[in-house]
N, C-alpha and C positions, 0 to 999 in steps of 0.2 A: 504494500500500500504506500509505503516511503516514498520509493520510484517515481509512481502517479503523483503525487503531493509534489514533490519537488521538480517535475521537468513538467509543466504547463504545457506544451507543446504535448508531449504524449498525453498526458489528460484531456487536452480537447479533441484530439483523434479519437481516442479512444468512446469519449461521449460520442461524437458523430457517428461513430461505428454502431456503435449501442444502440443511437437513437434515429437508426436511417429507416425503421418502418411505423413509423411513430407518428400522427395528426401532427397538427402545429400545438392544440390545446398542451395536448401529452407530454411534446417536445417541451414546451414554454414552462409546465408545472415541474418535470424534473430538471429542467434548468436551475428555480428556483429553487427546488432543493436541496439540491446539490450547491450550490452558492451559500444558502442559509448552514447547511451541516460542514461548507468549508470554515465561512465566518465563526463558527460557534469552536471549533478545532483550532483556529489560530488564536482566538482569545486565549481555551485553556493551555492551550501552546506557552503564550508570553505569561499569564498570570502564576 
């Protein structure tokens, strides 16, 4: 999971990959998700 976290570039491949049979709706909500559960990881990261 390290990997993914730290090379951006492979983390967004990798969503596109994920989410290449996906509505827009579907797309857009695990977007946010996944943005939300990064922010909440880099907070406990720095605190």
């Amino acid at each position: 999971m390290l990997p993914l976290l730290a090379n951006p570039f492979t983390t967004v491949a990798l969503f596109l990959w994920l989410a290449g049979e996906m509505n827009f709706s579907e797309w857009n909500r695990q977007a946010l998700k996944a943005s939300f559960y990064f922010y909440v990881f880099a907070i406990m990261m720095v605190a």
